[in-house]
C-alpha positions as a LaTeX table, in Angstrom:
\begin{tabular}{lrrr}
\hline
Residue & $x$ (\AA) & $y$ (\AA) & $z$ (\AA) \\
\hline
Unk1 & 16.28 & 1.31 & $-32.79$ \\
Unk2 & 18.90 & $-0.23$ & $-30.85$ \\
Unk3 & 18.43 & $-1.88$ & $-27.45$ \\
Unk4 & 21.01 & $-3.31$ & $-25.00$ \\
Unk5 & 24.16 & $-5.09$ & $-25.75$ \\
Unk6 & 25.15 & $-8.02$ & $-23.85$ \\
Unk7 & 28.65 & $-10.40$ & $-23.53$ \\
Unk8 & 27.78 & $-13.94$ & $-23.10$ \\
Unk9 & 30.43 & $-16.00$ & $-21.66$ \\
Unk10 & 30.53 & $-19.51$ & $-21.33$ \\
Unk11 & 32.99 & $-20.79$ & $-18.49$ \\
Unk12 & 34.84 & $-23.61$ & $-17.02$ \\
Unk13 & 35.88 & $-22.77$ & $-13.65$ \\
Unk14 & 38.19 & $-19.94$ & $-14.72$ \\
Unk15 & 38.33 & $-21.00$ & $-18.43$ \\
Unk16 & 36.15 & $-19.37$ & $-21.12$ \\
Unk17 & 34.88 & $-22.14$ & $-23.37$ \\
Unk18 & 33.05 & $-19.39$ & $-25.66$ \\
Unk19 & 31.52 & $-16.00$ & $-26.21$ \\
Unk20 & 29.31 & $-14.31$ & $-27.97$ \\
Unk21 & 28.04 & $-10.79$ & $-27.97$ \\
Unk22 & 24.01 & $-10.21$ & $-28.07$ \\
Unk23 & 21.88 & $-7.71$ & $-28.40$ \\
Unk24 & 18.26 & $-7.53$ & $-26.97$ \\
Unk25 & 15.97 & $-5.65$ & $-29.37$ \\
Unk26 & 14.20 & $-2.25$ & $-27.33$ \\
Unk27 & 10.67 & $-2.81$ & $-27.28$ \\
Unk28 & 9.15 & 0.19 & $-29.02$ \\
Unk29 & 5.95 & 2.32 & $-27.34$ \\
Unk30 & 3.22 & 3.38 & $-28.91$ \\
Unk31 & 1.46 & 5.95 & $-26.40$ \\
Unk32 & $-0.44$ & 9.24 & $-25.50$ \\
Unk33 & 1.11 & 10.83 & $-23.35$ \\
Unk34 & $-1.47$ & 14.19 & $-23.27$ \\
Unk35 & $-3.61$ & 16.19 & $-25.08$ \\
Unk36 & $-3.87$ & 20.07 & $-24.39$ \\
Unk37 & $-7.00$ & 21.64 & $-25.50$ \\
Unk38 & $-7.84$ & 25.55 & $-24.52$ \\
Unk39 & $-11.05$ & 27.67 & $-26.04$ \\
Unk40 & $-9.78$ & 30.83 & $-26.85$ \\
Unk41 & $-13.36$ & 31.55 & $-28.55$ \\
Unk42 & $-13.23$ & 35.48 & $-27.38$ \\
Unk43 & $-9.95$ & 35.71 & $-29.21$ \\
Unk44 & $-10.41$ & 33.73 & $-32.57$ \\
Unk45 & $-13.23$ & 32.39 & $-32.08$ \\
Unk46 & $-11.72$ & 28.40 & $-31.58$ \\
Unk47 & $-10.85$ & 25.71 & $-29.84$ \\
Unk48 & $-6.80$ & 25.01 & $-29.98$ \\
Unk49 & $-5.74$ & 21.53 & $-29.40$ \\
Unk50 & $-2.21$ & 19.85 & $-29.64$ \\
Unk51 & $-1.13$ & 15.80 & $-29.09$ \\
Unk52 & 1.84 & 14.77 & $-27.15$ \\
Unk53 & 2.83 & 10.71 & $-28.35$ \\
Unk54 & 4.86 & 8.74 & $-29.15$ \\
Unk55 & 4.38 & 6.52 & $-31.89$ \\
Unk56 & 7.96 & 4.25 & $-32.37$ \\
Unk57 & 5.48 & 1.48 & $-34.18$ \\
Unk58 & 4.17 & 3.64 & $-36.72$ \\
Unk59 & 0.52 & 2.28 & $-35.83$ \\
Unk60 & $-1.47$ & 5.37 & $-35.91$ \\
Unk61 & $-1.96$ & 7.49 & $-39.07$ \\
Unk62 & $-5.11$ & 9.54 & $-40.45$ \\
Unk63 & $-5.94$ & 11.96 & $-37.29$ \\
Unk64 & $-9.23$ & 13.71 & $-36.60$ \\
Unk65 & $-10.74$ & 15.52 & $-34.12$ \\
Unk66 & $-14.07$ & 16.33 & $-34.08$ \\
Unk67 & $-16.16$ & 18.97 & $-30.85$ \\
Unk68 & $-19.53$ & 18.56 & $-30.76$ \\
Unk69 & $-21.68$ & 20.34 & $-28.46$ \\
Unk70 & $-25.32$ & 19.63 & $-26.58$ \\
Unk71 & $-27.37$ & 20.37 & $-29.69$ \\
Unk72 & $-25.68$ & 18.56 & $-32.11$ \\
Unk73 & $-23.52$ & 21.65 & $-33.40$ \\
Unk74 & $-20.27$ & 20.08 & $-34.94$ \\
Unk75 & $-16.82$ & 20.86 & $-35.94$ \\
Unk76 & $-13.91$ & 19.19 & $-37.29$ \\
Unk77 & $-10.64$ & 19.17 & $-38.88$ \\
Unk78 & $-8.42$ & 16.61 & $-40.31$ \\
Unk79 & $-4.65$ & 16.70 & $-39.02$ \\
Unk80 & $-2.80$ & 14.03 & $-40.41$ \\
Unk81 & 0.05 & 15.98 & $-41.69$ \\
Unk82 & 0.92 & 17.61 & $-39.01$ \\
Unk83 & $-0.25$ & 15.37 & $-35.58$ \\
Unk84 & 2.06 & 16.97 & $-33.17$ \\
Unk85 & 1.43 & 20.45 & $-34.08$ \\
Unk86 & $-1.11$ & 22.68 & $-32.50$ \\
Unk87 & $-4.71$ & 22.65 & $-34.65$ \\
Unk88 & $-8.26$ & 24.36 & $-34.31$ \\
Unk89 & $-11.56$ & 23.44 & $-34.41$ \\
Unk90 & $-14.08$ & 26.39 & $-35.04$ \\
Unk91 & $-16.47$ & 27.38 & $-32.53$ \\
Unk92 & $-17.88$ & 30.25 & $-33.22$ \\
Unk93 & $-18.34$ & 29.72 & $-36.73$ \\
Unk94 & $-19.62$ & 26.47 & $-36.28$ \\
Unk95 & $-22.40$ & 27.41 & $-34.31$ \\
Unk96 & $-21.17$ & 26.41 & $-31.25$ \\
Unk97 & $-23.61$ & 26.74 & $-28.21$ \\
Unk98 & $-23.40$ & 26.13 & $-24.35$ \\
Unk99 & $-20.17$ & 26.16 & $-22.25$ \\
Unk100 & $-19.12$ & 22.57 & $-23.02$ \\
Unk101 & $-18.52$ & 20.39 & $-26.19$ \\
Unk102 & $-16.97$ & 16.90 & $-26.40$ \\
Unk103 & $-13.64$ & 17.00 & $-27.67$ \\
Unk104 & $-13.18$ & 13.37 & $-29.62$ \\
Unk105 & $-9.39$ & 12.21 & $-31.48$ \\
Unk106 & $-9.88$ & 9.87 & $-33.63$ \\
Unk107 & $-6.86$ & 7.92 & $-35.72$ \\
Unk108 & $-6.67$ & 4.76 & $-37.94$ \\
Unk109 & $-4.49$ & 1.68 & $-36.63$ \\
Unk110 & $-2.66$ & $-0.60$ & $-37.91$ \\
Unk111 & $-1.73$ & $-2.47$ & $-34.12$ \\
Unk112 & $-3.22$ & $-6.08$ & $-34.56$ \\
Unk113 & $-5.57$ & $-6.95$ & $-31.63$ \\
Unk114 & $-6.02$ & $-10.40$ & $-29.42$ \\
Unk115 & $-8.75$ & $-11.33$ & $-31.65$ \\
Unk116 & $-6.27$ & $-10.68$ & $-34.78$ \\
Unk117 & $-8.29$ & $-7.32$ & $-36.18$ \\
Unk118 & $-6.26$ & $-5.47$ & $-38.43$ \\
Unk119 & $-6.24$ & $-1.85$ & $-39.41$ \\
Unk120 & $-9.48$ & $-0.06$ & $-37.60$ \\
Unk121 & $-10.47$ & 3.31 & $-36.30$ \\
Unk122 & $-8.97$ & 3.77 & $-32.73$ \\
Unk123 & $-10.31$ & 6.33 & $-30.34$ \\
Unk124 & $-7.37$ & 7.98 & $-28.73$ \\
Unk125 & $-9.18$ & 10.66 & $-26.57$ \\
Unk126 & $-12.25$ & 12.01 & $-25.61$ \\
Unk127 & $-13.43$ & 14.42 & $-23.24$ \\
Unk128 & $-15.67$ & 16.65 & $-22.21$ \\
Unk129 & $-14.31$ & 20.45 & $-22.54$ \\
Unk130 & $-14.91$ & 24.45 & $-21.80$ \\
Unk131 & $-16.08$ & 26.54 & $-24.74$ \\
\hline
\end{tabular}
């Protein structure tokens, strides 16, 4: 990644006594920017979900979602090869009841923490949603 190039000129009056190019490293962003979730549960039967982030660290790895409803009913998928793409979690055949379920996205970090933590489970969204 390549961030902004800069001359550096030293002067004396209207003498240059040196130079020297530099450049400033781009700070890189780790963030999510949205999640898009829609039940289409008369259709197929699921819930369709998709991620829009960024990730120019490489921090986050190992996504899941899980959708759990009032009573407990739960469903979940693993989409760590494919993050960006749009994934399903099963309603219908999971037993789904009710008109809501959480929605939860779960992924491992690796982004070290104040306190110095390490690699951990990070909770990247989580909201209540339509079914």
């Amino acid at each position: 990644m390549r961030g902004a190039r800069y001359d550096v000129v030293v002067q004396n009056g209207n003498s240059s006594l040196a130079s020297r190019s530099v450049t400033m490293a781009k700070k890189c962003v780790t963030v999510l920017r949205a999640v898009e979730h829609e039940c289409r549960c008369a259709v197929d039967g699921t819930s369709h979900f998709r991620l829009d982030f960024i990730d120019e660290n490489g921090y986050w790895s190992d996504f899941r979602a899980t959708l759990t409803d009032a009573f407990g009913n739960l469903s979940e998928c693993d989409f760590s090869d494919a993050p960006t793409e749009e994934h399903t979690l099963a309603v219908n055949d999971a037993g789904m009841r009710g008109n809501t379920a959480v929605l939860r996205i779960v992924c491992t970090t690796t982004e070290t923490t104040e306190d110095g933590s390490g690699e951990r489970e990070y909770l990247l969204y989580e909201s209540e949603v339509s079914i």
